[in-house]
C-alpha positions in Angstrom: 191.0 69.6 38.7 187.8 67.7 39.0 186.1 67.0 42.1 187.1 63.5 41.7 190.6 63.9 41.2 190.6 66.2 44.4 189.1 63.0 46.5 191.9 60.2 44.8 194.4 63.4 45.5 195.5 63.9 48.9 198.4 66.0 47.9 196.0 68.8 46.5 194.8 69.5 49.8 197.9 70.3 51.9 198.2 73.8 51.8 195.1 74.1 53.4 196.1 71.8 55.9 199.2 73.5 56.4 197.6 76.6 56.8 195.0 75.1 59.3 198.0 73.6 61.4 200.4 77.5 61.0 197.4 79.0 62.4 196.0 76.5 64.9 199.8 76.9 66.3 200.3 80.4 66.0 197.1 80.9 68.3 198.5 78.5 70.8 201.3 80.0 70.9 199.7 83.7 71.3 197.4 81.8 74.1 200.6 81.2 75.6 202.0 84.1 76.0 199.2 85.4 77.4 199.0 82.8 79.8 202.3 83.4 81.1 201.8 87.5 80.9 198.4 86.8 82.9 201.1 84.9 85.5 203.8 87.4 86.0 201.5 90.3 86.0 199.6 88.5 88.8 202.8 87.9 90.6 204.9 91.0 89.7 202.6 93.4 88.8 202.2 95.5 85.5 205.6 97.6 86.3 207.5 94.6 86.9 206.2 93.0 84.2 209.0 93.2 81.7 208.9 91.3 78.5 212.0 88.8 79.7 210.1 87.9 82.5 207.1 86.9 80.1 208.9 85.3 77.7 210.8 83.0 80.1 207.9 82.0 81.5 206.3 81.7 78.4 209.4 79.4 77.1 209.9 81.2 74.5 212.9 83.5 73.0 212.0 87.3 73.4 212.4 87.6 69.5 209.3 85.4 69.1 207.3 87.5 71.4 207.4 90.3 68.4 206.0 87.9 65.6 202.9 88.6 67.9 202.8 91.9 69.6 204.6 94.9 68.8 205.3 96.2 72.3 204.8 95.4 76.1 201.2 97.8 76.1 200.0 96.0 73.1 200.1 92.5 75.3 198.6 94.5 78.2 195.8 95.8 76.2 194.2 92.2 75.6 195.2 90.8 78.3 192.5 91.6 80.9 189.7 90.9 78.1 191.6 87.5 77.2 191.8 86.3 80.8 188.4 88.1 81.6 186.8 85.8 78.6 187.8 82.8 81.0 186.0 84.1 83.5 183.1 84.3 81.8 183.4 81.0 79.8 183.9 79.1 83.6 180.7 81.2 85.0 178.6 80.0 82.3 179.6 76.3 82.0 178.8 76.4 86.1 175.3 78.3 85.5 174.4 76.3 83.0 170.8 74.2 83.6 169.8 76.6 86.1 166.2 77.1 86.0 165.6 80.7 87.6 167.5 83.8 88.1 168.1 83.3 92.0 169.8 79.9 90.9 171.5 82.0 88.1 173.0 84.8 90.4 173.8 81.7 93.1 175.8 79.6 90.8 177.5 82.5 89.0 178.3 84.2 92.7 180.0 81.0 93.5 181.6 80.4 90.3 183.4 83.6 90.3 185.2 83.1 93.7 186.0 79.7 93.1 187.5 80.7 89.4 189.7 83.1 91.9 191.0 79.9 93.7 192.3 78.6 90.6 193.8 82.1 89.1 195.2 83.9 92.0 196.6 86.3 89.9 193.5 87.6 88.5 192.7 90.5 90.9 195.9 91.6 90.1 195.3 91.9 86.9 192.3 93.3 87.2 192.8 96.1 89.7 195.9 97.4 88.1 194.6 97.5 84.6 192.6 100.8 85.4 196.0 102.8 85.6 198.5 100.2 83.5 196.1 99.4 80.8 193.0 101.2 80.5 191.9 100.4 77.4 191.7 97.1 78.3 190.3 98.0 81.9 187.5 99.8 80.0 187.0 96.6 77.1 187.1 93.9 80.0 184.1 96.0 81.9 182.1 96.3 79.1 181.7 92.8 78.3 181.2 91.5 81.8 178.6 94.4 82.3 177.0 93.3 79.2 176.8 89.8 79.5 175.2 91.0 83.3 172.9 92.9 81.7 171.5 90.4 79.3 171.3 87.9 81.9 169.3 90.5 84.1 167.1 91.4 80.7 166.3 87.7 80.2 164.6 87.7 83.8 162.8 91.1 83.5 160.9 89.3 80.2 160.4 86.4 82.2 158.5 88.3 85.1 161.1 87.3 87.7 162.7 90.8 88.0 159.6 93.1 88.0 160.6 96.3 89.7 163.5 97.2 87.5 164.2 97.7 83.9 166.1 99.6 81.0 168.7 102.0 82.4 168.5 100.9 85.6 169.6 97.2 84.9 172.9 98.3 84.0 173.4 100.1 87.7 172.6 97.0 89.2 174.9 95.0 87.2 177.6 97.2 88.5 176.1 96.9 91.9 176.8 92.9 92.0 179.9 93.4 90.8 181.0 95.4 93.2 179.8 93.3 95.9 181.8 90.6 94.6 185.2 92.7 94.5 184.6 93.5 98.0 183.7 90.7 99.9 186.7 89.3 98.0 188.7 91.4 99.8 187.5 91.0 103.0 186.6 87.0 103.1 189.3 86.1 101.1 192.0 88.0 100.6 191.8 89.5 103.8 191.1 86.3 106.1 193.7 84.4 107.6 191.8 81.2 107.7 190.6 80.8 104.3 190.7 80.9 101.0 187.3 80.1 99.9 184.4 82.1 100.6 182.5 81.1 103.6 178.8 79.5 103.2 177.3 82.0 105.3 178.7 84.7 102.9 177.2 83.6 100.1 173.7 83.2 101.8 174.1 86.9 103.1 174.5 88.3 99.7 171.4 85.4 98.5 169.5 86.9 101.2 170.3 90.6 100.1 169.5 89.7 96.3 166.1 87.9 97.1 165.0 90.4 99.0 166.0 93.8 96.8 164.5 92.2 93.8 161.1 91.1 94.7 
């Protein structure tokens, strides 16, 4: 079929437009059940977590949940890295524009508390994953505490980080991280009062950061 006959053809291209449209929904429909795994984990708990419970909230029947994983641990295995790749596409699209590492650290620091405002359910995930679902406990880290690290390269080339380097940017990727899962617990999860961390907080841990890395 000539080139021309393809253009005056419409017909000749529908299968790949068919194809584009199975796939397109098959994804959304994967991203769904993900979704809803990511809620009833985050309310129930990886024990509790039974594939009924997902597929209901998912909307789906349980025999469709099998066109896309073969078991329970083969949705719990991607999950933390699926939700985790939100975390990380809100972070960046908040860092974005920022002109210096302090203003980096600043607007990631904030982003990632506020993205727990909006996903509740998230530590949950998270912190259960170690013993539930390691493999993705271990593939979730990985990517955060390289994405860190690059971040943290990016500034040593620049000259804003100048008393740390190779090896021992990766220890202090793991070092904000930590921070983060623990003042979550106390100014967050553990106040009464709030929800969102407080101002001071956040200048604290500024404070700390300026500071350490001069």
């Amino acid at each position: 079929m000539s080139s021309d006959t393809a253009a005056t053809n419409p017909t000749s291209l529908a299968p790949k437009a068919r194809r584009t449209t199975r796939e397109a929904r098959a994804e959304e429909l994967r991203n769904k059940i993900l979704a809803a795994a990511a809620q009833v984990v985050g309310q129930h708990g990886y024990a509790d977590a039974s594939i009924g419970r997902i597929t209901e909230a998912a909307g789906i029947a349980q025999g469709t949940f099998y066109l896309y994983f073969e078991s329970r641990q083969a949705l719990f295995d991607v999950l933390l890295p699926h939700v985790g790749a939100g975390l990380l596409a809100y972070v960046r699209k908040k860092v974005h524009g920022a002109h210096s590492f302090l203003e980096v650290e600043e607007r990631g620091f904030r982003a990632f508390f506020e993205f727990l405002r909006t996903n509740p359910g998230f530590v949950r995930v998270l912190n259960e994953a170690e013993v539930a679902a390691p493999v993705a406990h271990a593939a979730h880290m990985k990517l955060l505490t390289e994405h860190y690290v690059q971040s943290l390269q990016r500034s040593v080339e620049s000259g804003e980080i100048r008393e740390f380097e190779g090896k021992e940017l990766e220890a202090l990727a793991y070092v904000f991280q930590s921070a983060r899962s623990y003042l979550y617990l106390r100014y967050v999860k553990g106040s009464e009062k709030t929800k969102k961390l407080p101002d001071w907080v956040v200048e604290t841990y500024m404070k700390l950061v300026r500071n350490g890395l001069k």
